[in-house]
N, C-alpha and C positions, 0 to 999 in steps of 0.2 A: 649541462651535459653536452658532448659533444654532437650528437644525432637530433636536438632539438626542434631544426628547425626541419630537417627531414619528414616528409609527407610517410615513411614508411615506420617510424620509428614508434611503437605501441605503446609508450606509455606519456610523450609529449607532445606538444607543437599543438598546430591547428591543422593538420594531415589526416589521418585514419584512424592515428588515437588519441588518449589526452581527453580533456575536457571539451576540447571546442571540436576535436573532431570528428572525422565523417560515423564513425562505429557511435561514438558516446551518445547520438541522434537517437540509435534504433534500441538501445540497450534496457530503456525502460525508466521508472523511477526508481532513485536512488542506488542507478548504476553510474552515475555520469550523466544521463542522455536526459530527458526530459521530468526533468524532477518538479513534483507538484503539478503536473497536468490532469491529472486525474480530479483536483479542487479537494471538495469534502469528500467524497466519493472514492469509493477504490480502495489504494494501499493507502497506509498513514505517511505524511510527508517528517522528512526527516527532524528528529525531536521533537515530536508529539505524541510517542507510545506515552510518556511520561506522563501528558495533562490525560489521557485515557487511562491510562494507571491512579492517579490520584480521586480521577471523576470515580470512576468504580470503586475505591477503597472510601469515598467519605459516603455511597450506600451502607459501610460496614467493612469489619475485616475478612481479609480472604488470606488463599493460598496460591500460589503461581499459575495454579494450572484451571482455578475457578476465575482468575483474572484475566488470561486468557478467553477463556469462553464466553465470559461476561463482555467484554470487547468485541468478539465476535457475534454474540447478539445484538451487540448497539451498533456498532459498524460498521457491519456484513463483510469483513473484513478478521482474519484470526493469526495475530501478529505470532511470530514463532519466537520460540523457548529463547532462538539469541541474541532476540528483541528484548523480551521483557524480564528474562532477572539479570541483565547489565542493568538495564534501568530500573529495578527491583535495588538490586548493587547499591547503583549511584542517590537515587532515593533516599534511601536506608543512613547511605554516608553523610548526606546534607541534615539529618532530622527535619526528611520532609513525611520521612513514614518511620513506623515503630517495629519490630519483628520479633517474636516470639517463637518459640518448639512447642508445638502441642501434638499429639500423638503422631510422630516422628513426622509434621507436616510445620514448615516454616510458613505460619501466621503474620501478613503484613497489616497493620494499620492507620491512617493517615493522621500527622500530626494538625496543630494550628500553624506552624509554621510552612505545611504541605497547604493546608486550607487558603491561608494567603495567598500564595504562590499561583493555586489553582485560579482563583478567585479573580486577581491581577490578568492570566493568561485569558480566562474567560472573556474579560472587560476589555481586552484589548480588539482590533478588528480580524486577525487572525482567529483568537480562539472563537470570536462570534461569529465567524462564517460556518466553523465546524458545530455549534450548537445547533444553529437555525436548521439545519436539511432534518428532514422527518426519516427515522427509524425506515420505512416503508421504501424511503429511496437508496436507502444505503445496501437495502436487502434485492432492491431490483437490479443494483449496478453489479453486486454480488452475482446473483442470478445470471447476469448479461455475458459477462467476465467467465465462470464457468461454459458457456456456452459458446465464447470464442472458444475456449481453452480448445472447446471437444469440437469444434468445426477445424482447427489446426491439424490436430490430429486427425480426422476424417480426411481433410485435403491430404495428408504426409500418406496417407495409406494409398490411396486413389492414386496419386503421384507412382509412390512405391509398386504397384502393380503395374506397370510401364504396359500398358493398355491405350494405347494412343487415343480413340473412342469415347474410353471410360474417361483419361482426363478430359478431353476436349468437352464432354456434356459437363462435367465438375466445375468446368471453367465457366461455362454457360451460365450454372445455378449460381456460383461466386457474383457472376455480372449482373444477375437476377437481381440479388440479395441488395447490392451494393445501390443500383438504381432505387432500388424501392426503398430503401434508406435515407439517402437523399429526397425522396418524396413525401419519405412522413416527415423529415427537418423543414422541409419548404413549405409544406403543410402548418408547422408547427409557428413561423415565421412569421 
């Protein structure tokens, strides 16, 4: 493209946008920006709804939307509808799982050639990093994550009431928080 190397140009180069640049940092995972930082914890790193999709189907057969939930209890994490019947989809397409109509609810079930697959993923050091973390932590990171959510929001409002006052103590508690975070990680060290 012509604007490539252009620092302004949104969707190339190593500038503002693009993969390597400054925006793709702050964006998140599986925006561009820091994909997999989160480890086992958090959101699923990209191409692995699939091995949680299989993991829940060889408990038994489900439906999309108990697949779902079912992930979101093991995970603490509840992957959306455009996550998982693509990958319900592509599944289906490989006979890695089987699907059925039963009272107008499409039934998926995991093949032996889905069990393989799984099995392989498992044994690899990837899938056994996402084995090993305990249910418990997957639920606190959940927990923690909610909790930024709603301190973003609390800051956006406090901000939004252009109270000079109000933000400056806002800011304060922010500094508060931030310090003593750093002194349970130093603590934990």
């Amino acid at each position: 493209m012509f604007y490539t190397s252009s620092p302004f140009h949104p969707d190339e180069g190593p500038g503002w946008g693009g993969r390597g640049g400054f925006r793709g940092r702050f964006r998140g995972p599986g925006r561009g920006g820091f994909r997999g930082a989160f480890g086992p914890f958090g959101a699923a790193q990209r191409g692995s709804v699939k091995y949680d999709v299989l993991a829940i189907l060889e408990e038994g057969p489900r439906h999309g939307y108990d697949i779902m939930t079912a992930i979101e209890a093991k995970r603490g994490y509840r992957p959306s509808p455009g996550s998982i019947y693509p990958a319900l989809q592509m599944l289906d397409d490989g006979d890695f799982v089987t699907s059925r109509e039963t009272d107008g609810k499409r039934i998926y079930a995991i093949t032996d050639k889905g069990r393989d697959m799984l099995r392989e993923y498992q044994a690899s050091p990837q899938g056994a990093r996402f084995e090993d973390a305990p249910a418990e932590a997957f639920a606190a990171v959940a927990r923690g994550m909610r909790t930024l959510h709603g301190l973003r929001d609390a800051a956006k409002q406090i901000v939004r009431s252009g109270d000079v006052t109000l933000i400056g103590r806002g800011v304060e508690i922010l500094e508060r928080a931030r310090r003593e975070l750093y002194a349970l990680l130093a603590e934990a060290s």
